[in-house]
C-alpha positions in Angstrom: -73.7 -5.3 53.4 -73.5 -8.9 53.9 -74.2 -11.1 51.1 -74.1 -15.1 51.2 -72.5 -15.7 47.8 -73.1 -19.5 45.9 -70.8 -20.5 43.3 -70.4 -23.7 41.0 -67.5 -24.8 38.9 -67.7 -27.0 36.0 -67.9 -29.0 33.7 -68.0 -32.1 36.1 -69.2 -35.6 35.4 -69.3 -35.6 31.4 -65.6 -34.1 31.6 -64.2 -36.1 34.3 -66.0 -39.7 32.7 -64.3 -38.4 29.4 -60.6 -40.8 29.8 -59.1 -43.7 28.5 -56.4 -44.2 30.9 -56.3 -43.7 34.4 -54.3 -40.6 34.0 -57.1 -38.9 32.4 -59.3 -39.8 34.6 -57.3 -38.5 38.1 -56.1 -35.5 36.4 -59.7 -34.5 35.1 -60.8 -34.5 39.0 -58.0 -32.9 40.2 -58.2 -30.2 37.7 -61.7 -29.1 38.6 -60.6 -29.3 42.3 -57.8 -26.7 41.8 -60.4 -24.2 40.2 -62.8 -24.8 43.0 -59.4 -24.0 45.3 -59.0 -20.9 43.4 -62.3 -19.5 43.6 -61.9 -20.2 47.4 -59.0 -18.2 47.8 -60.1 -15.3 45.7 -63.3 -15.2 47.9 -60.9 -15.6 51.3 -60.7 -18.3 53.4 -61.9 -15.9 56.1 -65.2 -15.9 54.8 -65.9 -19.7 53.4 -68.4 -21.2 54.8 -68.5 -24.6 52.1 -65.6 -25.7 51.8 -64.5 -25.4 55.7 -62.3 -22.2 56.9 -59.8 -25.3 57.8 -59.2 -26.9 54.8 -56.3 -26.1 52.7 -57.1 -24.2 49.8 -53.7 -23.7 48.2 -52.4 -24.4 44.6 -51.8 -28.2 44.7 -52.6 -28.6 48.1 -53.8 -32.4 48.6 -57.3 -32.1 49.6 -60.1 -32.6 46.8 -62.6 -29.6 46.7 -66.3 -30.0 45.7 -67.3 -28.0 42.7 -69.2 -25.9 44.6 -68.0 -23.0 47.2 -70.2 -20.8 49.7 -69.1 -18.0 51.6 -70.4 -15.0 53.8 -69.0 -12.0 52.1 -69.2 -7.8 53.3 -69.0 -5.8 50.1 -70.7 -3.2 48.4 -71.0 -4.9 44.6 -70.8 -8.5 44.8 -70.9 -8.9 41.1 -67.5 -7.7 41.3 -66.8 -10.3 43.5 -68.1 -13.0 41.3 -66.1 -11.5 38.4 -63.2 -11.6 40.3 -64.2 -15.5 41.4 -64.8 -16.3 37.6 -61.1 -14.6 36.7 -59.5 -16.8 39.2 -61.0 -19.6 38.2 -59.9 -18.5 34.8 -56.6 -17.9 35.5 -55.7 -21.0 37.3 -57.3 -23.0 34.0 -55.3 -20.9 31.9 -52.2 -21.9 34.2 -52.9 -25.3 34.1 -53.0 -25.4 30.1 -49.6 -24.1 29.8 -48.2 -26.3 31.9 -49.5 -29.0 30.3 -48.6 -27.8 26.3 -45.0 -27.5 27.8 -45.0 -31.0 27.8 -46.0 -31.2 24.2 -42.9 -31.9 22.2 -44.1 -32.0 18.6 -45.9 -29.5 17.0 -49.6 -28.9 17.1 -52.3 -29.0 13.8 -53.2 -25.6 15.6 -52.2 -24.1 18.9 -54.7 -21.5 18.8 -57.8 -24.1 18.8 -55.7 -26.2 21.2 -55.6 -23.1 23.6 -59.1 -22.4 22.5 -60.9 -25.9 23.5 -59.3 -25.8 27.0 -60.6 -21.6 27.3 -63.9 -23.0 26.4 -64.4 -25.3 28.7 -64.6 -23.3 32.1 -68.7 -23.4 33.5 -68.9 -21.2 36.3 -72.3 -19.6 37.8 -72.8 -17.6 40.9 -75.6 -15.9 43.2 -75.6 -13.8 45.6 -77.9 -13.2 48.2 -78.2 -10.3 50.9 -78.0 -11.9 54.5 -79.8 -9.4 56.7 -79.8 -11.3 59.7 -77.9 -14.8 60.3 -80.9 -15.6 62.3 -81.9 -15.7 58.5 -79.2 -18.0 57.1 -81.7 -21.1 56.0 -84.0 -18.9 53.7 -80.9 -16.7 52.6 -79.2 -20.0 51.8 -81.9 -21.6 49.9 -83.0 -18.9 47.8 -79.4 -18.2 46.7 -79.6 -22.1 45.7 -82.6 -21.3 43.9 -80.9 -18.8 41.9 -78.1 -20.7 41.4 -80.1 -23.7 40.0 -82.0 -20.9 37.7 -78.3 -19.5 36.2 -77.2 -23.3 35.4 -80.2 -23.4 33.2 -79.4 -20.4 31.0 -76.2 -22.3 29.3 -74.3 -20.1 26.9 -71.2 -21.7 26.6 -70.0 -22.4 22.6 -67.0 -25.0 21.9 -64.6 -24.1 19.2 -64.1 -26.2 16.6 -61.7 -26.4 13.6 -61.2 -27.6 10.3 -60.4 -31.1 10.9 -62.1 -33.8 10.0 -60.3 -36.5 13.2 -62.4 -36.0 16.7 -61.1 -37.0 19.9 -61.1 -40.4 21.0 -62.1 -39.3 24.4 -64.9 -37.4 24.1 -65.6 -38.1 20.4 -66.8 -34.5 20.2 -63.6 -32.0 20.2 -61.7 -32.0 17.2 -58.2 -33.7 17.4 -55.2 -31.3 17.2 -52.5 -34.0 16.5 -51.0 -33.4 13.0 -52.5 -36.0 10.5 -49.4 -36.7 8.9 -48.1 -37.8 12.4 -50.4 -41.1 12.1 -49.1 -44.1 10.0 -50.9 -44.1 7.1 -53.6 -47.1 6.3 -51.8 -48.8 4.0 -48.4 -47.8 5.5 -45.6 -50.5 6.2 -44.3 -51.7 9.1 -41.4 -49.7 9.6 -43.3 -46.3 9.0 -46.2 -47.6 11.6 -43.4 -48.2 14.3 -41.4 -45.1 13.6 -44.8 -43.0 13.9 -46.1 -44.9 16.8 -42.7 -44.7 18.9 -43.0 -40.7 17.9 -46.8 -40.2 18.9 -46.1 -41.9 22.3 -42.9 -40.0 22.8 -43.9 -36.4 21.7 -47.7 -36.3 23.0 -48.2 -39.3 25.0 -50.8 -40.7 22.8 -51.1 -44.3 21.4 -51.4 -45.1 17.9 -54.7 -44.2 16.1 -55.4 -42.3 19.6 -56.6 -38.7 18.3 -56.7 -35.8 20.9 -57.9 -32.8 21.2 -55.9 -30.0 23.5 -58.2 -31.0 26.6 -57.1 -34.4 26.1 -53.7 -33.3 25.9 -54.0 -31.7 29.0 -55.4 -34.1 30.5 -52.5 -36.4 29.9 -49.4 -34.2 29.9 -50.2 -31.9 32.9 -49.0 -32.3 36.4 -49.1 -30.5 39.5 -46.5 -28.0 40.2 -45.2 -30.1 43.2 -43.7 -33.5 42.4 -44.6 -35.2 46.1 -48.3 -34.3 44.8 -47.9 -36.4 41.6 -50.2 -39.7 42.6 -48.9 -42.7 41.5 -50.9 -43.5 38.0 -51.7 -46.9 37.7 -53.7 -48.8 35.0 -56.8 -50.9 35.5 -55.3 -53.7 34.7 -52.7 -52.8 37.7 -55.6 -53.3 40.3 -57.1 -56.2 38.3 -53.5 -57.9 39.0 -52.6 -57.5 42.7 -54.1 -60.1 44.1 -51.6 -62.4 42.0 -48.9 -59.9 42.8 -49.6 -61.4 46.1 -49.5 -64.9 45.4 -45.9 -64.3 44.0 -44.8 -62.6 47.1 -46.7 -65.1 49.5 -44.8 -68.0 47.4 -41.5 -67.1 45.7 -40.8 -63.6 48.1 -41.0 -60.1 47.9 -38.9 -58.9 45.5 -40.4 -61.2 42.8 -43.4 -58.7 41.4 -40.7 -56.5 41.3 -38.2 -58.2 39.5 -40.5 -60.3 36.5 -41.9 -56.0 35.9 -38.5 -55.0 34.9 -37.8 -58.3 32.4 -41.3 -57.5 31.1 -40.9 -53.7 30.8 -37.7 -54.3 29.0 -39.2 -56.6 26.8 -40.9 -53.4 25.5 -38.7 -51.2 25.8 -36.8 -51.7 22.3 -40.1 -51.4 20.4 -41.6 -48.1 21.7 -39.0 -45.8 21.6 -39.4 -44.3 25.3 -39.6 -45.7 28.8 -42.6 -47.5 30.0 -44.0 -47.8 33.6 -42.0 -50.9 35.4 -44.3 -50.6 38.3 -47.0 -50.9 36.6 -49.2 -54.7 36.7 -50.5 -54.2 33.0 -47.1 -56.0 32.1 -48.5 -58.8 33.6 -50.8 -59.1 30.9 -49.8 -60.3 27.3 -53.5 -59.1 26.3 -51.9 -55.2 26.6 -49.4 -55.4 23.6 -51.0 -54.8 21.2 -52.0 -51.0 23.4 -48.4 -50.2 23.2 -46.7 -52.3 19.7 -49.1 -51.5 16.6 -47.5 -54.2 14.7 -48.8 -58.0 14.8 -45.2 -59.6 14.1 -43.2 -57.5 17.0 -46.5 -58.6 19.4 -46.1 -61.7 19.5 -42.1 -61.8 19.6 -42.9 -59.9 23.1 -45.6 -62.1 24.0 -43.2 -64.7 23.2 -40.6 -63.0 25.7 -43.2 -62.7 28.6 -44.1 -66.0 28.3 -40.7 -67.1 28.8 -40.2 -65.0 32.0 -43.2 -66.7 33.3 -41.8 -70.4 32.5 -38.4 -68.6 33.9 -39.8 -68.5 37.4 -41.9 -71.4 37.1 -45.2 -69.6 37.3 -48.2 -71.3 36.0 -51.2 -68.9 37.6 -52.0 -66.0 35.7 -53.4 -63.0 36.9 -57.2 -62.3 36.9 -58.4 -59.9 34.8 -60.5 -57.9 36.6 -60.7 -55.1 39.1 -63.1 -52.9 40.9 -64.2 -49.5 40.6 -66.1 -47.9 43.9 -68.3 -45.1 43.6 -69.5 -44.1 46.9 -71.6 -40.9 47.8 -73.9 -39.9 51.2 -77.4 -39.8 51.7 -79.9 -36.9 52.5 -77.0 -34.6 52.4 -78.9 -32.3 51.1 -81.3 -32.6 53.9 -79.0 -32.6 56.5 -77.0 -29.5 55.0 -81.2 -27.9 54.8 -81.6 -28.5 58.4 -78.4 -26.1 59.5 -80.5 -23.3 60.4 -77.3 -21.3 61.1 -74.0 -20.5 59.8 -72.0 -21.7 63.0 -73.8 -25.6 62.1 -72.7 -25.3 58.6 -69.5 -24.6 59.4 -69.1 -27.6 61.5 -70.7 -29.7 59.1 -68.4 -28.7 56.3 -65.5 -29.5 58.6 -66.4 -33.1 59.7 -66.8 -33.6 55.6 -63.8 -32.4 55.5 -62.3 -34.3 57.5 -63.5 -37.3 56.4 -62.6 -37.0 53.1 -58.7 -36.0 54.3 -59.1 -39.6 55.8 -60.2 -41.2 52.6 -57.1 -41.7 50.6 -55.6 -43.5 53.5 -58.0 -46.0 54.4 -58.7 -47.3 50.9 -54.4 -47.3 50.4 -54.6 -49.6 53.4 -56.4 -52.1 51.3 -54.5 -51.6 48.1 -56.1 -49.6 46.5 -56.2 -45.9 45.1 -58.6 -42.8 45.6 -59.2 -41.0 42.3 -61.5 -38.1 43.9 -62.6 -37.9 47.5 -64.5 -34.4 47.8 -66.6 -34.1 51.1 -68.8 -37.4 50.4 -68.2 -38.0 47.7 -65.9 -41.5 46.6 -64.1 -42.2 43.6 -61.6 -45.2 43.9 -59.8 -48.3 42.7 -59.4 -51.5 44.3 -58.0 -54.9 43.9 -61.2 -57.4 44.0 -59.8 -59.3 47.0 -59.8 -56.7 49.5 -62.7 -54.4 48.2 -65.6 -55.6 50.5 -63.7 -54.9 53.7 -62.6 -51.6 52.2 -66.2 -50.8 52.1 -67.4 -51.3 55.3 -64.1 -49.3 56.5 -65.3 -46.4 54.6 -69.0 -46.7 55.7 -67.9 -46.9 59.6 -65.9 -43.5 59.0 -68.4 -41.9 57.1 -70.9 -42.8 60.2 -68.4 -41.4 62.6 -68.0 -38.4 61.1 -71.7 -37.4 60.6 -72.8 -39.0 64.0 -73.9 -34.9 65.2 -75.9 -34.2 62.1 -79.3 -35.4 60.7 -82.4 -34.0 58.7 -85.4 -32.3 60.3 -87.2 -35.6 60.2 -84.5 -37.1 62.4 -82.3 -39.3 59.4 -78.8 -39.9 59.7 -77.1 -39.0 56.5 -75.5 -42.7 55.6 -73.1 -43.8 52.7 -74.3 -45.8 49.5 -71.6 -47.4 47.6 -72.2 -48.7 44.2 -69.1 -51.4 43.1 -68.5 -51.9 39.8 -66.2 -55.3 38.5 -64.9 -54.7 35.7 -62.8 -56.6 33.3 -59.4 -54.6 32.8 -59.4 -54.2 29.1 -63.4 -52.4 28.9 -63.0 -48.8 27.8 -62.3 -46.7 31.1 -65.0 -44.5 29.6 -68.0 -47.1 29.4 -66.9 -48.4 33.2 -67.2 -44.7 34.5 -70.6 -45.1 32.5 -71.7 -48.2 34.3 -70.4 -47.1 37.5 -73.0 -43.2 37.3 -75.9 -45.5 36.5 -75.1 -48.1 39.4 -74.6 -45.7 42.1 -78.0 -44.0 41.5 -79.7 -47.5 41.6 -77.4 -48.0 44.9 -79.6 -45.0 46.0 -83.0 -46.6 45.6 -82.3 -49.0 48.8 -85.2 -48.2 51.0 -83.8 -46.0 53.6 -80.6 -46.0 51.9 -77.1 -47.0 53.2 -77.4 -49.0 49.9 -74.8 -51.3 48.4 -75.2 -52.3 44.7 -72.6 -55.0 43.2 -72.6 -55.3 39.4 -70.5 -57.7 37.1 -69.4 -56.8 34.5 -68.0 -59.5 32.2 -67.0 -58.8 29.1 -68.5 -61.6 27.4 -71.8 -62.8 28.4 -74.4 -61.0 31.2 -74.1 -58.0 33.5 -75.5 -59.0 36.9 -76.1 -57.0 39.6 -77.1 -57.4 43.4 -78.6 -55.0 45.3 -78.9 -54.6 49.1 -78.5 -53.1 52.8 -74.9 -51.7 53.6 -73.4 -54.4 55.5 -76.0 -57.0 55.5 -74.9 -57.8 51.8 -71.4 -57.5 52.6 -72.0 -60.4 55.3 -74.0 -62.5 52.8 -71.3 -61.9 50.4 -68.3 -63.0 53.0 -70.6 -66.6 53.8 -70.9 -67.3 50.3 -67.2 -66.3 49.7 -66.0 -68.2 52.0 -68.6 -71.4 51.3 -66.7 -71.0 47.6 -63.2 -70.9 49.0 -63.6 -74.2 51.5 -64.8 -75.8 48.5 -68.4 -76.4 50.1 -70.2 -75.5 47.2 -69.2 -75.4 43.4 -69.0 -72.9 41.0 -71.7 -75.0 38.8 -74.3 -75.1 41.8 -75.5 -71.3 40.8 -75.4 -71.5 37.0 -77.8 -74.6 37.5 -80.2 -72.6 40.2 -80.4 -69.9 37.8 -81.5 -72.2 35.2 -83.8 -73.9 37.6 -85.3 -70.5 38.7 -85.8 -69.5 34.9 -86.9 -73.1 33.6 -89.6 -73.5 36.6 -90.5 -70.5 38.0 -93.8 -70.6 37.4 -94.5 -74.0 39.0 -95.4 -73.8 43.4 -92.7 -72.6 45.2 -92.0 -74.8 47.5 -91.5 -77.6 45.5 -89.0 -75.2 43.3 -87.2 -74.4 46.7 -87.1 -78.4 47.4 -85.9 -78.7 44.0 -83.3 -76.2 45.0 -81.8 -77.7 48.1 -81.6 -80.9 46.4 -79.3 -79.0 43.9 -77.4 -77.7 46.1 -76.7 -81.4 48.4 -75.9 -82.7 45.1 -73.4 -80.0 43.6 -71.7 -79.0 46.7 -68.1 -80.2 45.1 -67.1 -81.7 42.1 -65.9 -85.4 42.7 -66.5 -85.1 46.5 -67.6 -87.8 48.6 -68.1 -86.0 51.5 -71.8 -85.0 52.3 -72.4 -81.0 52.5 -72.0 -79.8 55.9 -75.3 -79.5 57.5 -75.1 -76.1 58.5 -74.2 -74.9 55.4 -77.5 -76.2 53.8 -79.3 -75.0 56.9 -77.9 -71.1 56.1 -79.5 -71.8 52.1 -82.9 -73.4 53.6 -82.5 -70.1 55.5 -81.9 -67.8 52.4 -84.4 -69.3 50.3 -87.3 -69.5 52.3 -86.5 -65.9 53.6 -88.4 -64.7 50.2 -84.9 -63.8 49.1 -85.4 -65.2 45.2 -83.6 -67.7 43.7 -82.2 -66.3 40.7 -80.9 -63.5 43.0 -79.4 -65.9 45.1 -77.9 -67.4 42.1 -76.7 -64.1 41.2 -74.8 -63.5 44.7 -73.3 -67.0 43.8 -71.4 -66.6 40.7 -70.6 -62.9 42.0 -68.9 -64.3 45.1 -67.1 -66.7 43.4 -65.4 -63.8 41.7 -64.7 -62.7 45.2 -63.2 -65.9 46.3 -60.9 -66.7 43.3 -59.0 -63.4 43.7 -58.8 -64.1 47.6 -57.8 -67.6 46.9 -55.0 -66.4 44.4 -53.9 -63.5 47.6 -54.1 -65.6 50.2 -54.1 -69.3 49.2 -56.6 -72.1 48.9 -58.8 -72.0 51.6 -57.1 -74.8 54.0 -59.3 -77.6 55.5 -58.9 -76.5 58.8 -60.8 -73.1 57.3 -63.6 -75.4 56.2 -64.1 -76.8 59.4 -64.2 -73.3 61.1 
């Protein structure tokens, strides 16, 4: 008999937003792709239906899987076929773990729990559904999603704990598996806490006062069988730097970047007891010492030697510190995937996602940045501030490529919404992934969708956040960028709307908008003489009386001027020929 059999994998977001470094967070993604890849295989690639017969499904193979798999299956018992699904899935975790503990070169508090938290945290659930006719697919499909959605609420998975007292700093929940003793002690001196820190960095690739568990361990030691499928990990603050990685190529050459690294790692290198990344822009920052050297006395003689390399080249600029974080997922997928009545549709559907997602890594690498998870449409990336806008509206072209075909039984395209997230480099990676969840479901509210949601995130001072229309934002965004970078208006005109907006916002409108304008003539540039360009107050009589609000407005301001300092840093100041264009 033929059986359309539903499976899920997990856990996926709690488990995934549970990292402190970059590494945890790609390896966490990765992870549950491979067990979605084994559950494939053991089901045949013959028969799969979600992900597409075309992708490939073996161990380490690039592509990132969904955590969900459908298939058409003959069998007689397909329980037996969802134990056999769960087993791979199993065995592939199980795989994974010992690869990772390889890499664990001190002993462990207890092995057994370590072992034990990584067992426990497999979620997988199944239905299967007898497919009579495939002129029957639709209702086969969605009751077998309705009896999937009715397994995931019967939980009865238990996490092992032990006897300790430390819990991860990850997830805050497991219970750490480091040895105690390994940690300096509180009142320890400085000699112990280097000895101890240069150990705990060498031995389990943990910081010191970093506790982890054996997930977190795995998460941090493992790697894929295959070295050329080992992605380059940066930090935040990596991204966060490039565009003045930029500036020193566009001004002193290309090997420069290159070259202050290695005099900055080496600068390290004496006090940590184990190489450190030379690649890597967080040596840009003297702000990330103090991640790597617990004590105050050998921070600042490396700040001290940083300092000099800058003077050295006769740098004064210093990087920016922040970065962006895209989330980007389609719209009415689920209605779209609803409206393939049969099996043939689906098929094609899963392969343009497919396809699309293959595409991914490449088009946000052209714009310096790095893909962290792209499964089907689903986006997880980092990006340097300066080219992130552009990056976006790359992606959302593709996307509308590849689901041109398809739409829901109402006629609606299926259309990308993107939430960005600017983030300053040293904010726990754990509260960004945080921010970044809640943004991309507000991104999702857009009327019609094809949203784009920008949100600030400073760490001192106010989140704020803009919300709007794929592509028209972006193009609001690039006037005001560029309005910033030819100097046209200041950075002070939007702090001093906002407080206009806030002090008199209750008074008639139009003489707040008059108000507004007269703000703007006035504030254009700091110590200019020239008058503001006529056409440039004729696009903000334009905004404002469009009933786009002020304090909105004001917001866009002070976000593009985020924008335009990492451009200006990239590519230069914005020339006056620029401003006259």
């Amino acid at each position: 008999m033929k059986y359309l059999f539903i499976c899920s994998v997990g856990p996926v977001q709690d488990f995934i937003a549970t990292a402190r470094r970059s590494r945890d967070l790609w390896y966490g993604s990765w992870m549950l792709s491979e067990l979605s890849k084994a559950v494939a295989r053991s089901l045949g690639k013959e028969n799969l239906i979600f992900p597409s017969k075309e992708t490939d499904i073996n161990i380490g193979s690039k592509p990132s899987l969904s955590n969900k798999v459908l298939a058409l299956l003959e069998c007689e018992h397909p329980e037996e076929v969802g134990e056999k699904a769960h087993e791979a899935a199993k065995n592939r975790l199980v795989a994974l773990r010992d690869e990772a503990f390889s890499h664990i070169h001190g002993e462990l508090d207890s092995k057994t729990l370590a072992k034990e938290q990584v067992d426990d945290l497999l979620e997988f659930y199944w239905s299967a559904v007898p497919l009579k006719d495939e002129n029957d697919y639709h209702r086969t499909r969605a009751k077998a999603e309705a009896l999937l959605s009715a397994r995931k609420a019967t939980r009865n998975f238990v996490q092992k704990e032990g006897n300790h007292h430390a819990k991860s700093s990850l997830d805050g929940k497991r219970e750490s598996v480091i040895p105690a003793e390994k940690y300096p002690q509180v009142n320890a001196d400085k000699k112990e806490i280097e000895s101890k820190s240069k150990v705990l960095y060498r031995k389990y690739g943990a910081r010191h006062g970093e506790r982890l568990s054996g997930v977190d361990l795995m998460k941090r030691l493992g790697k894929p069988s295959e070295k050329s499928l080992i992605p380059k990990f940066h930090s935040t603050s990596h991204y966060a730097s490039l565009p003045f990685r930029d500036m020193l190529v566009r001004t002193l050459g290309d090997n420069v970047p290159k070259k202050m690294l290695k005099e900055m790692g080496d600068a390290y290198e004496d006090f940590i007891g184990g190489d450190i990344p030379k690649d890597d822009g967080s040596l840009f920052y003297a702000s990330r010492v103090s991640d790597f050297i617990p004590d105050s006395e050998k921070q600042e003689e490396v700040k001290g030697k940083i300092e000099k390399i800058y003077q050295g080249y006769g740098i004064k600029e210093r990087p920016s510190p922040y970065y962006a974080l895209l989330r980007a997922d389609g719209d009415n997928m689920g209605k779209v995937i609803d409206n393939q009545k049969s099996i043939g549709n689906h098929q094609k559907l899963s392969k343009k996602l497919s396809d699309f997602a293959k595409g991914v890594p490449e088009i946000v690498k052209n714009y310096d940045g790095d893909v962290i998870y792209a499964g089907g449409d689903d986006i997880l990336a980092y990006l340097p501030l300066h080219t992130t806008l552009d990056c976006i509206s790359a992606l959302d072209t593709a996307y509308q490529n590849a689901m041109s075909d398809f739409e829901t039984k109402d006629g609606e395209k299926t259309t990308l919404s993107a939430a960005l997230l600017i983030a300053h480099h040293l904010t726990p990676l754990s509260d960004v992934m945080e921010l970044s969840r809640s943004a991309e479901r507000k991104a999702k509210e857009v009327p019609n969708k094809n949203g784009l949601l920008i949100l600030a995130s400073k760490r001192s001072g106010e989140d704020r956040e803009i919300r709007g229309k794929m592509g028209e934002l972006q193009a609001r965004f690039k006037t005001l960028i560029d309005f910033h970078r030819s100097k046209a208006i200041s950075k002070g005109t939007a702090y001093e709307l906002q407080k206009l907006y806030l002090d008199l916002k209750e008074i008639d409108m139009e003489a707040l908008e008059a108000e507004a304008i007269r703000i703007i003539k006035r504030k254009h540039e700091s110590g200019s003489r020239e008058k503001i360009d006529e056409k440039i107050l004729e696009q903000f009589k334009e905004w404002i009386k469009q009933e786009h609000p002020l304090n909105l407005l004001a917001k866009e301001m002070i976000i593009a001027s985020l924008f335009a300092s990492a451009l200006n840093m990239a590519k230069g100041k914005s020339t006056k020929q620029e401003k006259n264009s």
